[in-house]
C-alpha positions as CSV (number, residue, x, y, z in Angstrom):
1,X,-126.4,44.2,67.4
2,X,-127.9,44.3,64.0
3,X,-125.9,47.2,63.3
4,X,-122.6,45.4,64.2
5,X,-123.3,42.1,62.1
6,X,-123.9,44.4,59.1
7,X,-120.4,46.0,59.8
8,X,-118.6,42.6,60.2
9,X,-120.3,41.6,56.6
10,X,-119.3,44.2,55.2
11,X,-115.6,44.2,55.9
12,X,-115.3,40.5,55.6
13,X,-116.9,41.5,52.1
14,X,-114.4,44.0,51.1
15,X,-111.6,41.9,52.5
16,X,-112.6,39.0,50.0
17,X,-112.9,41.8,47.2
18,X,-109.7,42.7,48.2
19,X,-108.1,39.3,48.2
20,X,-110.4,38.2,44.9
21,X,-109.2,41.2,43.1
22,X,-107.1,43.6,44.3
23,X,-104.2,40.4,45.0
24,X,-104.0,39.6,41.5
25,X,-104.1,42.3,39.9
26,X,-101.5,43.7,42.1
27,X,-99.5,40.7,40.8
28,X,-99.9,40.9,37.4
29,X,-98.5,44.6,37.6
30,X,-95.3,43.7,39.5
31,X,-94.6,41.2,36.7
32,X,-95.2,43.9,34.1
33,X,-92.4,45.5,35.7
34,X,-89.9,42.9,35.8
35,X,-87.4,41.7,33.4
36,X,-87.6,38.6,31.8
37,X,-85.3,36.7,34.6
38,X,-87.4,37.8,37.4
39,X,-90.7,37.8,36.2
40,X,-89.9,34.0,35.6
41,X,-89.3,33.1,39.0
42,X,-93.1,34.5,39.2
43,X,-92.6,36.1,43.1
44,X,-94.6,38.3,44.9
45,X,-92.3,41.1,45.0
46,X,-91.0,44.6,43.6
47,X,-88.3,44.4,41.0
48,X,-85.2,45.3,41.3
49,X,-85.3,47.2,38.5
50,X,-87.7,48.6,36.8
51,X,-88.8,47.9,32.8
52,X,-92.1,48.6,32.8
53,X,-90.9,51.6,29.7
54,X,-88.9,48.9,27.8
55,X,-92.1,45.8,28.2
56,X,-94.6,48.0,27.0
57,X,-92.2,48.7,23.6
58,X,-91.7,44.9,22.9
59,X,-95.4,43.7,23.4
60,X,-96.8,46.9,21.0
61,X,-93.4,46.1,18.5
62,X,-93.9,42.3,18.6
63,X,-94.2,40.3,15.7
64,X,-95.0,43.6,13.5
65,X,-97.1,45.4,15.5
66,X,-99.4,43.1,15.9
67,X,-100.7,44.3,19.3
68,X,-101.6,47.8,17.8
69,X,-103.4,45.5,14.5
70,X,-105.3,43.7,17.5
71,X,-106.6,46.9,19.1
72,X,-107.6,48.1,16.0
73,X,-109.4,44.6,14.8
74,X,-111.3,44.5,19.1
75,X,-112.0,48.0,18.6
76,X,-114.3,47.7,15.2
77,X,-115.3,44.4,16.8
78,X,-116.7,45.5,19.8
79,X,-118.1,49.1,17.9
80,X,-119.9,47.3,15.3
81,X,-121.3,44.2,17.4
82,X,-122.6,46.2,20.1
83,X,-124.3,49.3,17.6
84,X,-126.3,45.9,16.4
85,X,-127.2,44.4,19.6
86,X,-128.4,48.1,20.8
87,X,-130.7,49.0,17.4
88,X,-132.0,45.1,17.3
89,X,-132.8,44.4,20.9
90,X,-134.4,48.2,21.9
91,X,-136.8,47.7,18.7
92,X,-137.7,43.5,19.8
93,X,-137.8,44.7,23.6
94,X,-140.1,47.9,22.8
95,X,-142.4,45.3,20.1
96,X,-142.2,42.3,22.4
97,X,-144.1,44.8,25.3
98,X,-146.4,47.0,23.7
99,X,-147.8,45.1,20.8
100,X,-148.3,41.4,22.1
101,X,-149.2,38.8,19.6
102,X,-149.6,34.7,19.6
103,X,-145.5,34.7,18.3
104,X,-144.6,36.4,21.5
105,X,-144.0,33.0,23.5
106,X,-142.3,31.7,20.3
107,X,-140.1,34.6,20.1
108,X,-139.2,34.3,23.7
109,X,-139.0,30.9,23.6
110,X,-135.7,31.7,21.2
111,X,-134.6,34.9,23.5
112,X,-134.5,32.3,26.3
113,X,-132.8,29.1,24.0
114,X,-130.2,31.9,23.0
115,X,-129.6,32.5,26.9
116,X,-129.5,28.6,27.3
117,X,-128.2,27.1,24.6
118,X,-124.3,26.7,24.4
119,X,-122.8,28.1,21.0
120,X,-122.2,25.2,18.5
121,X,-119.0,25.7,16.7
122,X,-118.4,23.8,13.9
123,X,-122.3,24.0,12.6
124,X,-121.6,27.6,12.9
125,X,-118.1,27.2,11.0
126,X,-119.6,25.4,8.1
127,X,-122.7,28.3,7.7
128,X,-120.0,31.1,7.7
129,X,-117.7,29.4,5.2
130,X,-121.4,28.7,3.1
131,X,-121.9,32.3,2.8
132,X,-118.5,33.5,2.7
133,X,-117.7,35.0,6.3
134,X,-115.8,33.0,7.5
135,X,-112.3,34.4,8.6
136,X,-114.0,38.5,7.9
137,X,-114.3,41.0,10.8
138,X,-117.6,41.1,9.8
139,X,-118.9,37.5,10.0
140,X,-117.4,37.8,13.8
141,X,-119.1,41.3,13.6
142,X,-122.6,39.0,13.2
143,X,-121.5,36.2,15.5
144,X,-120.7,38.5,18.7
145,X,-124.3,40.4,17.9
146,X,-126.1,37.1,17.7
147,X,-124.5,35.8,20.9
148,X,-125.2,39.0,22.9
149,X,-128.8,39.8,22.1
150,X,-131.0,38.2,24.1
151,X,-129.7,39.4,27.0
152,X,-130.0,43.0,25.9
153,X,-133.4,42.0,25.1
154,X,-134.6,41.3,28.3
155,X,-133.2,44.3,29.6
156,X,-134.8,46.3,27.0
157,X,-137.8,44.9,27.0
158,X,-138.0,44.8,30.8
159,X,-136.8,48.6,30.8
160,X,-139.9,49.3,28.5
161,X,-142.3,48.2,31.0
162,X,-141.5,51.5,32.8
163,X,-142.2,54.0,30.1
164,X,-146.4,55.2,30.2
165,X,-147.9,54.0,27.5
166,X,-149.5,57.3,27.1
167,X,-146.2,59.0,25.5
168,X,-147.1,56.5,23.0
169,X,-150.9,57.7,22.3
170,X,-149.5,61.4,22.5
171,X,-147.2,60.9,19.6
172,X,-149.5,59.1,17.4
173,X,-152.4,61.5,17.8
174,X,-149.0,64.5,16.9
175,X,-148.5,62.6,13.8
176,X,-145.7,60.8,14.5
177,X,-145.4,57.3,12.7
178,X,-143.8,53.8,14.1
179,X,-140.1,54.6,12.9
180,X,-140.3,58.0,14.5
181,X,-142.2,57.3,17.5
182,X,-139.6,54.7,18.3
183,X,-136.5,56.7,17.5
184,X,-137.1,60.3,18.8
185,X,-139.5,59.2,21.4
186,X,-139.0,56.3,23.1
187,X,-135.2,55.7,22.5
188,X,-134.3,58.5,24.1
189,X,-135.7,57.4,27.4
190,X,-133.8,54.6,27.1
191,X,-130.7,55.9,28.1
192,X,-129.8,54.0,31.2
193,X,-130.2,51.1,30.2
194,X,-128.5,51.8,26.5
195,X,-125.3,52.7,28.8
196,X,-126.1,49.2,30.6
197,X,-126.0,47.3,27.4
198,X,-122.9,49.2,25.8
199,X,-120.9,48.6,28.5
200,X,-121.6,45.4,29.8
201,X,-121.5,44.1,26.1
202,X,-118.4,45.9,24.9
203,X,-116.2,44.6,27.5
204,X,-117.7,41.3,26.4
205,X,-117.2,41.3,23.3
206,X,-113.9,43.2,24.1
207,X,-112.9,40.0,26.6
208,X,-114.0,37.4,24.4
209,X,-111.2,34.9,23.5
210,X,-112.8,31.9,22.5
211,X,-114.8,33.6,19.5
212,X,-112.2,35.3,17.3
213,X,-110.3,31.6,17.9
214,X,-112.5,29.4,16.0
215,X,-114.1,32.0,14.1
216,X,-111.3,34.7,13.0
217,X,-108.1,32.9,13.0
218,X,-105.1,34.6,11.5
219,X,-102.6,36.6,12.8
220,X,-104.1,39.5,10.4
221,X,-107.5,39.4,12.2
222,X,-106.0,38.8,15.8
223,X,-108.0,40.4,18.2
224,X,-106.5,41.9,22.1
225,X,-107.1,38.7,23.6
226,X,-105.4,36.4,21.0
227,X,-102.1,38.1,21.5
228,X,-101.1,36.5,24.7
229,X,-100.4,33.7,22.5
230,X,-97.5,35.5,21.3
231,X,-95.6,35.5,24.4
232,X,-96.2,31.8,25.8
233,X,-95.3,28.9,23.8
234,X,-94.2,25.1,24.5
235,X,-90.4,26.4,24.5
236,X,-91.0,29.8,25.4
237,X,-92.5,31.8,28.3
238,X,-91.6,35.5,27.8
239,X,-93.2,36.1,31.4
240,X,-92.9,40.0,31.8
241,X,-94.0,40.9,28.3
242,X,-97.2,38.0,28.7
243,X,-98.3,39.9,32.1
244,X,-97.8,43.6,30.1
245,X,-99.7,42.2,27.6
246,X,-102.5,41.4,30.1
247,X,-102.4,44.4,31.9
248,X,-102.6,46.3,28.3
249,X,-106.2,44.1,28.0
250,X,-107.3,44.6,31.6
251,X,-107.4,48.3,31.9
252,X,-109.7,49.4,29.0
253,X,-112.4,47.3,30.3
254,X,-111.4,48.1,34.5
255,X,-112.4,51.9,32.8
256,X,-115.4,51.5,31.5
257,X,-116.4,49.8,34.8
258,X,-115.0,52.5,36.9
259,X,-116.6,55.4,35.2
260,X,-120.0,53.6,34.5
261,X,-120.9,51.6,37.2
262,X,-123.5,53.6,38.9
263,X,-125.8,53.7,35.0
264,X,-124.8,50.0,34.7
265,X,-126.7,49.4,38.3
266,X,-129.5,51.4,37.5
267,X,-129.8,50.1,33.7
268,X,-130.1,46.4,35.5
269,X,-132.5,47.9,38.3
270,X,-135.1,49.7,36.2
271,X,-137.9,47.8,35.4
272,X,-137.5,44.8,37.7
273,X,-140.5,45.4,39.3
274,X,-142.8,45.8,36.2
275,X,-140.3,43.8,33.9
């Protein structure tokens, strides 16, 4: 009987997957394919003919190639964010657990705030245009870091809890100092959940559209996600080359997710008991 109720959960669990996921997605690909007159009647159904070839040209050719600009400006985005949120948060997670001190709750009262808290924009504006930043790759570069690092802190932190603290003593007593204790010893068994953060973070970071909007406006520092703007206006809805567009955006993300899902499980599994 038991047996039977976990099979009926489970399909009725892959049938909402199914219908969650699968239905759209399968929608936005039939649009992809159409031409501009039937994807603008926006119907569940093949195409008559097939453009997919000619869709693809006219989002990457669009307004000067600014979809290949936007990979390009999301690609250095997400590279250089996520290299900051991995080198800052392994260091706080590994200090934060194995040298405890009175600024511990302070500091995790701020990990928590930064969890909390909801991003204030236009304080944040007027501190980027005070130091200059504001409207660079790199300000964004600082923004996307700050905004993803205390999560990544309390998976590294709560990963650390699982490493023996002997490794620790063995390498100090070999000599090794705090920068190379942390770097060729302990980093390296950090792997899972390094995969964890780079992945979960980059297709954050990768996704994000509200960011680069008030932060990194310009068509010159468009990232993938503001170039759907390009193909929906108040007089214009250039339907088959908006869904191509969002396919184009889905499937580097869909990817990472495909080939890393079993490390991203076991990076948010590790160290839940001790964590």
């Amino acid at each position: 009987m038991r047996r039977a109720q976990r099979y009926t959960i489970g399909a009725a669990a892959i049938l909402v997957s199914v219908v969650v996921f699968l239905v759209p997605f399968a929608f936005i690909v039939l649009q992809a394919l159409k031409d501009p007159a039937e994807a603008a009647e926006l119907n569940f159904s093949w195409p008559s003919k097939v453009v997919a070839w000619q869709n693809l040209v006219d989002v990457f050719t669009y307004n000067d190639n600014m979809m290949l600009t936007a990979f390009v400006n999301s690609a250095l985005l997400t590279v250089a964010s996520v290299t900051i949120m991995v080198v800052l948060a392994a260091m706080t997670g590994y200090v934060l657990h194995r040298r405890p001190s009175r600024l511990n709750p302070v500091i995790n009262f701020f990990v928590m705030a930064g969890l909390i808290v909801p991003p204030a924009v236009v304080p944040t504006i007027w501190v980027l245009q005070g130091i200059g930043l504001f409207k660079t790759l790199g300000g964004m570069i600082l923004i996307e870091a700050t905004y993803g690092l205390s999560l990544c802190v309390l998976l590294f932190r709560a990963f650390v809890a699982t490493i023996p603290r002997e490794l620790d003593e063995a390498a100090v007593i070999d000599g090794a100092g705090p920068v190379r204790l942390f770097f060729r010893v302990i980093l390296p068994l950090l792997r899972p959940v390094v995969i964890t953060v780079i992945v979960v973070q980059s297709v954050a970071v990768f996704n994000d559209f509200t960011g680069p909007l008030y932060f990194l406006p310009g068509s010159e520092n468009a990232t993938v996600q503001l170039t759907l703007f390009n193909f929906q206006t108040q007089t214009l809805n250039q339907y088959n080359l908006l869904f191509t567009d969002i396919l184009l955006v889905t499937i580097p993300p869909l990817i990472m997710y495909v080939f890393f899902n079993r490390q991203i499980v076991a990076g948010m599994t590790n160290g839940a008991v001790k964590g």
